[in-house]
C-alpha positions, 0 to 999 in steps of 0.5 A, a space after each residue: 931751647 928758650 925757656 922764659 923765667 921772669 922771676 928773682 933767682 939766687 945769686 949764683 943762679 946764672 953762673 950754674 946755668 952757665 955751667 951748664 952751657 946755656 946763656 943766662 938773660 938776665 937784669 939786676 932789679 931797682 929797689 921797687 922791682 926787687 922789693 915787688 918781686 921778693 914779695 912774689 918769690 915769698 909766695 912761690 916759695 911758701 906755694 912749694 913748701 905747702 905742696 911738699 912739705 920739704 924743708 928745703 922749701 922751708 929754709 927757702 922761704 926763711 932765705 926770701 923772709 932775710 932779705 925782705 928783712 934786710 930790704 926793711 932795714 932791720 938786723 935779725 935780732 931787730 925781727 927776733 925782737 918783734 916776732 917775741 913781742 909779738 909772740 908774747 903779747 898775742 902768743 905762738 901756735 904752740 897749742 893748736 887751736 883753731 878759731 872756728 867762729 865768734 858768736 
């Protein structure tokens, strides 16, 4: 039975399928396909963590965030560096608030 996918999967992905005694089809994106579909997979990957709070969803979405890292072409210490900076100068979520309007 055909089932059809069109979506970036991991890389060993196709071997499990196989495992499986299907027959994978798939292509290796160029740079424009994978950047546009890493982008996709990050938001299927939040959409599944929202939906069930699983922290399996959750250690997929930090998968799809290093590659979109290493696509930008930054270390994980080059992105640890600015989420810091970043966090220093606007700050975390630690205390909860929410922003319910400006007057």
């Amino acid at each position: 039975m055909t089932r059809e996918y069109d979506k970036l999967v991991r890389d060993r992905i196709p071997a499990v399928i196989e495992e499986t005694g299907e027959r994978p089809v798939t292509h290796v994106a160029d740079d424009a396909e994978y950047a546009r579909r890493l982008r996709e997979k990050l938001d299927e990957e939040v959409r599944e963590y929202r939906e069930d709070s699983d922290p399996g969803e959750l250690a997929d979405v930090l998968e799809v965030v290093h590659a979109l890292r290493e696509l930008e072409g930054l270390t994980a210490d080059e992105l640890d560096a600015i989420r810091a900076e970043k966090a220093e100068r606007r700050g975390r979520f630690e205390d909860r608030i929410v922003l319910e309007r400006v007057e």
